[in-house]
C-alpha positions in Angstrom: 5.3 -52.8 -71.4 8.8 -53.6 -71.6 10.8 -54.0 -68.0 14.7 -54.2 -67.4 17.4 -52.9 -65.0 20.9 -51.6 -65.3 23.4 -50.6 -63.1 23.0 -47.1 -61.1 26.2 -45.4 -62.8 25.1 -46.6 -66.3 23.2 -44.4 -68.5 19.6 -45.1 -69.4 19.8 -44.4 -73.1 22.5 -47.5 -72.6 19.2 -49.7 -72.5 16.7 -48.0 -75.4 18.3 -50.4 -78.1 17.9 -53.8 -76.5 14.6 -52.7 -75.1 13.4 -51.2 -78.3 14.1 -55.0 -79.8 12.2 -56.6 -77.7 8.6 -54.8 -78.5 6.9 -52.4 -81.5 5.2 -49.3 -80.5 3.8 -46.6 -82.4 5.4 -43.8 -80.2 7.8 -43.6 -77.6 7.6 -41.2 -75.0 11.0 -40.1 -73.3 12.7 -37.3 -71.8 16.0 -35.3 -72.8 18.4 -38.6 -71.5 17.1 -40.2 -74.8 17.8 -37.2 -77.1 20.7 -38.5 -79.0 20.8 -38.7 -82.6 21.6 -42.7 -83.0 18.5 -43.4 -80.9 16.0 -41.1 -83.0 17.3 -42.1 -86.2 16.9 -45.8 -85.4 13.3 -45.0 -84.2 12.4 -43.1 -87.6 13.9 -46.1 -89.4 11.2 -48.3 -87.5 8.7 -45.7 -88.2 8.3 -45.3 -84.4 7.5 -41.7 -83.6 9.7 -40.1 -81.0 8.5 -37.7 -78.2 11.6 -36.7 -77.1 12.0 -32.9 -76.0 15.2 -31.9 -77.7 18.4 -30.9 -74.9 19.1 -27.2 -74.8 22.5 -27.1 -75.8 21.5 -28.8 -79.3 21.8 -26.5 -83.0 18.8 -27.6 -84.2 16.1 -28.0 -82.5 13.8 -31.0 -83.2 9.9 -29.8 -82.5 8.1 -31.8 -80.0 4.2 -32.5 -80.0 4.2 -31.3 -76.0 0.6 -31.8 -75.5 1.5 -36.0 -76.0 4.5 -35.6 -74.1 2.4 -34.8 -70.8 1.3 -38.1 -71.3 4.9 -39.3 -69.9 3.0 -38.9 -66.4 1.3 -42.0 -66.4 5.3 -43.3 -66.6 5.9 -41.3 -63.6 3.2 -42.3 -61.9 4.0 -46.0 -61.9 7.3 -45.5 -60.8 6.1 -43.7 -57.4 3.0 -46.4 -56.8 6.3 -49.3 -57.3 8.1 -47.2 -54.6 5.5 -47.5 -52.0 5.8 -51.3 -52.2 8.6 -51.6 -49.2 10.6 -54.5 -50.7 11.3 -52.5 -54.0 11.9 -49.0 -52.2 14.8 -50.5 -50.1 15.4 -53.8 -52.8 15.8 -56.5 -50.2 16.4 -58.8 -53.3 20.5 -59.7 -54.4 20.1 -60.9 -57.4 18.7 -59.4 -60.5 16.3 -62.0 -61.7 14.7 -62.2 -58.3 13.9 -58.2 -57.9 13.0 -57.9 -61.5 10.6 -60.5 -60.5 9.1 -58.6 -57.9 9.0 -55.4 -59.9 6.8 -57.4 -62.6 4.3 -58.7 -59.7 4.1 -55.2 -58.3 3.3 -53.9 -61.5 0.4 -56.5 -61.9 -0.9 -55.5 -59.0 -0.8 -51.7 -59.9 -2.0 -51.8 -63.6 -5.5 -53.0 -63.3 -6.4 -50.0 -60.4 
């Protein structure tokens, strides 16, 4: 797993490359933000398979194996159990490094339940 924050007005595909660089999974599961041409043809070039459901307003429409893409719970999931940790909910921390920090712990302490 792969953690890393940006800025509230910036976009999260902003963040699939340099994340993406850091690891090497098989499949990566993501919803419409990530459907963006650059991103999936960069996955397919890794030979990473993409579960992204394609936006409405697209031509084409890519097909998307939906029964994996419920897996994108377990994602979801996480990210309520960090909220209930006070600290992270209200991020008492300034400084990046520090609440990033706290995020990691939290999600040490989550994972193994």
């Amino acid at each position: 797993m792969e953690l890393d924050m940006t800025p509230g007005q910036d976009a999260d595909i902003a963040q699939a490359k340099p994340l993406l660089e850091n690891i090497d999974p098989e499949v990566l599961l993501a919803d419409r933000a990530y459907d963006a041409d650059r991103l999936i043809d960069r996955l397919t070039e890794r030979r990473i398979i993409s579960i992204i459901p394609p936006k409405r307003n697209r031509t084409t429409q890519r097909k998307t194996d939906f029964a994996l893409y419920r897996e994108r719970n377990l994602i979801e999931r996480l990210l309520n159990k960090l909220k209930q940790f006070r600290a992270l909910a209200t991020r008492y921390d300034k400084l990046k490094s520090t609440f990033l920090a706290a995020v990691q712990f939290a999600s040490i302490i989550i994972l193994p339940n």
